[in-house]
C-alpha positions in Angstrom: 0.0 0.0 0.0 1.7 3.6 -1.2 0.9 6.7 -0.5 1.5 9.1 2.4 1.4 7.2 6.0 -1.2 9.6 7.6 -4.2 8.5 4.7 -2.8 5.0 5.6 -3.2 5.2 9.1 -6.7 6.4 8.4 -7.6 3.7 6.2 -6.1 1.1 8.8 -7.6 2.5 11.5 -11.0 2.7 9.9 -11.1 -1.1 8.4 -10.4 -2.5 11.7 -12.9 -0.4 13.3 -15.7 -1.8 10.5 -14.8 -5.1 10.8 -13.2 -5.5 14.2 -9.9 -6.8 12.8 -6.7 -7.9 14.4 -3.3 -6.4 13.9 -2.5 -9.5 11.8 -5.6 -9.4 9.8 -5.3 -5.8 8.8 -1.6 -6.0 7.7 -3.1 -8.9 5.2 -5.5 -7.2 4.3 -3.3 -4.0 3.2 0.0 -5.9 2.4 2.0 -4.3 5.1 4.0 -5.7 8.0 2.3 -6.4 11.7 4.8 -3.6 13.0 3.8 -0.6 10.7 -0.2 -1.4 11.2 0.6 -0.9 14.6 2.9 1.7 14.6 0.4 3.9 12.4 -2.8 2.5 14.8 -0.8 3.7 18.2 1.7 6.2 17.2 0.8 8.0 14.4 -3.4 7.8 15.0 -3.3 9.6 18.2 -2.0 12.3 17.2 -4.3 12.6 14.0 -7.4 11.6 14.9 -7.8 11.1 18.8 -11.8 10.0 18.0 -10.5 7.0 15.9 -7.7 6.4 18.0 -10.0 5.7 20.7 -12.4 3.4 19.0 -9.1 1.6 17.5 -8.0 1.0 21.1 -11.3 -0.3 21.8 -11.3 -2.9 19.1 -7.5 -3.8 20.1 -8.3 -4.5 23.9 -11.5 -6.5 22.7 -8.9 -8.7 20.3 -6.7 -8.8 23.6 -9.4 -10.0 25.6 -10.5 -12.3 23.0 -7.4 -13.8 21.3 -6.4 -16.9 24.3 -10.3 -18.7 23.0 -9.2 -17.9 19.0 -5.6 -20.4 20.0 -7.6 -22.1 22.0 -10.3 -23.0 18.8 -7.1 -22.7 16.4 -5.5 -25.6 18.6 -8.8 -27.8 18.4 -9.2 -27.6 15.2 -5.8 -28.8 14.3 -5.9 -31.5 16.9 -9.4 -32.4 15.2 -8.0 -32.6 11.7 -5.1 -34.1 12.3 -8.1 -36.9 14.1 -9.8 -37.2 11.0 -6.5 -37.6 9.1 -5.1 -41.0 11.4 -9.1 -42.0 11.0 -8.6 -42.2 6.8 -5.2 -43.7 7.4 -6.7 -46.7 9.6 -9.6 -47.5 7.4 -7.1 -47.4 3.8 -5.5 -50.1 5.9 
């Protein structure tokens, strides 16, 4: 993503509010790195736009609050698979 870093920062800061996105997910979304969505989203937001800054914080403490469940789901779900994978192996045999 190009152009100057305070529309970025706006842009970044906006997408996660709409769709309540993590760090990770944002810098995806955007094709930047984890460090520069949250260097623009702490740093650089504050001092632009203190009413966004706030609702970013918001949506970061909620991720905070919310991310041990998300590894604890990501960790099922690999455990599950990899279940369902030993279950096809034993009945190919």
């Amino acid at each position: 993503m190009k152009g100057l870093p305070e529309e970025r920062t706006i842009r970044l800061a906006q997408y996660m509010i709409q769709e309540r996105a993590t760090v990770r997910q944002t810098a995806a979304r955007f094709g930047v790195s984890k460090s520069t969505v949250h260097k623009d989203i702490t740093t650089r937001l504050k001092k632009l736009n203190t009413v966004l800054y706030e609702q970013v914080q918001a949506v970061l403490q909620t991720n905070k609050e919310e991310r041990h469940i998300r590894g604890g789901m990501a960790t099922r779900a690999k455990y599950q698979a990899q279940a369902a994978r030993n279950r096809r192996e034993v009945q190919r045999q």
